[in-house]
N, C-alpha and C positions, 0 to 999 in steps of 0.2 A: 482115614483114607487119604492117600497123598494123592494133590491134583496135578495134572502135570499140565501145563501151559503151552497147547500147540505155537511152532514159531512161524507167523507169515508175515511177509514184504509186506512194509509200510516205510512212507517217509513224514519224517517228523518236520512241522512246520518251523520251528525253533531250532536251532545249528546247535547242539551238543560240543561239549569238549571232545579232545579224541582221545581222554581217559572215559568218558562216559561211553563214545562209544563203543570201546574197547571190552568194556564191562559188558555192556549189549552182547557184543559178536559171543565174547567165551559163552555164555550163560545161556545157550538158546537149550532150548528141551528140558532144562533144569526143573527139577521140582519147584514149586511153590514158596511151598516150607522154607525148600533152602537158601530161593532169594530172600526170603523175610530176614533170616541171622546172616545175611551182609548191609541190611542199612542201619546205619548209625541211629546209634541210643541218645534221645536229647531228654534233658528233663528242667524245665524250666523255673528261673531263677526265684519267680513265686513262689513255686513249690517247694522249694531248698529253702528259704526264708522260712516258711510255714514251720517246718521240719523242723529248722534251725529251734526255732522260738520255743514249739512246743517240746523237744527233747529236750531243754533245758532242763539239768539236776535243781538249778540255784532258785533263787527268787525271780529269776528273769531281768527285763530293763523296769528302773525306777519308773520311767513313766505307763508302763504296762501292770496294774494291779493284779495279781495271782491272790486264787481262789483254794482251798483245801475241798475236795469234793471227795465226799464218800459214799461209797455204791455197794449194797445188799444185796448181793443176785441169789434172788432167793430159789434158784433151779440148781444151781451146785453150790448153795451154802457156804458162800465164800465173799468176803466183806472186802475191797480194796480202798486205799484209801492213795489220790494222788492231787498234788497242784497242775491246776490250769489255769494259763491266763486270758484274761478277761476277754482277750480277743479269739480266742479260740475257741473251736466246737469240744465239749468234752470227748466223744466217743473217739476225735481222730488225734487226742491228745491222751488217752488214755491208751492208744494203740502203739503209737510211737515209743511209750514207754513198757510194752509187752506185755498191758492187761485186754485179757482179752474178756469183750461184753459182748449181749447179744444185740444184731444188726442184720437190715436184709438190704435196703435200698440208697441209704445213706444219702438222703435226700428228702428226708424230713413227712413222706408219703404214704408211708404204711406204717405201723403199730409193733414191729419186732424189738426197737431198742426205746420201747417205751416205758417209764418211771412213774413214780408218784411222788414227789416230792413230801419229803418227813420235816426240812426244814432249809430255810434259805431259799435265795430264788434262783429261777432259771431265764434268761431272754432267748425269746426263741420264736421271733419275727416267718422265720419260713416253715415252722413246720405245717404243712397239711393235713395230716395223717391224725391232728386229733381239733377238735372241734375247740371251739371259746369256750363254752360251757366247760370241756372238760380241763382245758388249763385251768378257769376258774376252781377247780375239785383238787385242782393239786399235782395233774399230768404230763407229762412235757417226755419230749424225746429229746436222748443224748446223742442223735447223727446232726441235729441242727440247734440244739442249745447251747447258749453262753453261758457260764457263772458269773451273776454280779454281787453275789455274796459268796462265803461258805455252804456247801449245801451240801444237805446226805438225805440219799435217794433210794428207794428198793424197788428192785426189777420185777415187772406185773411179766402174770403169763398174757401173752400176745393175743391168744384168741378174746379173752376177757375182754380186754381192751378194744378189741375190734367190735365184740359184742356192745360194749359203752356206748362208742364212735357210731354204726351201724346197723343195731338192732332194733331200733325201733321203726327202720324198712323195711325188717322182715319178718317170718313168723305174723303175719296178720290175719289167719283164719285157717281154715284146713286147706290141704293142698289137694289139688284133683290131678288125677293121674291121666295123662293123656294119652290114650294108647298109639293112636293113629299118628301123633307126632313123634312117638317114638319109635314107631314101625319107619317113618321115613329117616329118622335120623337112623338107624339102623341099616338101610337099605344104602348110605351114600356111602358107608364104609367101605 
């Protein structure tokens, strides 16, 4: 559904060029949408570095150690094997290069592009999504892990894992079925 943006008189406390307001005057009544594809695309020079580093074919810079990480996904059976270096999250340097793994949040919070480590290590200071104990067992996610070795990893099913992380809050006894709460949750629909 396109929104369209009623035009009413206003004055702007800050004096515009008289190309901006130019752009103003033509564009009143316009859809939404269609102001959005006339502002300029920026993409910040972090982020091209990022890019830069991780699309490397080669060994990268001498002073950046690269890792061989090898990933098992064992939902479509399919084994990749690519360099990362050391400064880089695996998953967004595995993506760069056109493999694609599983991922939901990319922020280290939930259990979709979570592993088990088979061998090698992982650092991985932010993940949330899986507890110390289960790093200790061998767990680690590739939205927010580093390789500081070679490492080869196989991809757990998501719920399992969540189960690991979160089951031991629930399932604590039978469950009692509330009627009367659900006659009211029923009734706000």
């Amino acid at each position: 559904m396109d929104v369209l943006l009623p035009y009413t008189s206003f004055r702007s406390v800050n004096l515009k060029p008289e190309s901006s307001r130019s752009f103003l005057s033509t564009n009143r009544n316009r859809r939404f949408s269609d102001l959005l594809k006339c502002r300029p695309k920026m993409i910040s020079t972090e982020l091209q570095a990022a890019v830069d580093v991780a699309g490397r074919t080669d060994n990268g810079s001498a002073s950046i150690p690269t890792h061989k990480v090898t990933v098992h996904d064992r939902e479509r059976g399919v084994v990749h094997e690519f360099v990362v270096p050391e400064d880089q999250y695996i998953l967004h340097t595995a993506e760069a290069q056109s493999i694609s793994l599983p991922f939901a949040c990319r922020h280290g919070c939930c259990t979709s592009c979570a592993v088990r480590i088979k061998s090698g290590q992982i650092r991985q200071p932010e993940a949330l999504g899986i507890s110390a104990e289960l790093k200790s067992k061998g767990y680690a996610l590739l939205c927010v892990g580093f390789p500081t070795s070679d490492v080869e990893v196989e991809t757990q099913d998501e719920d399992e894992v969540y189960w690991l992380q979160f089951g031991r809050y629930f399932a604590r006894g039978p469950i009692e079925r509330d009627d009367y709460a659900l006659e009211l949750a029923m009734a706000d629909e």
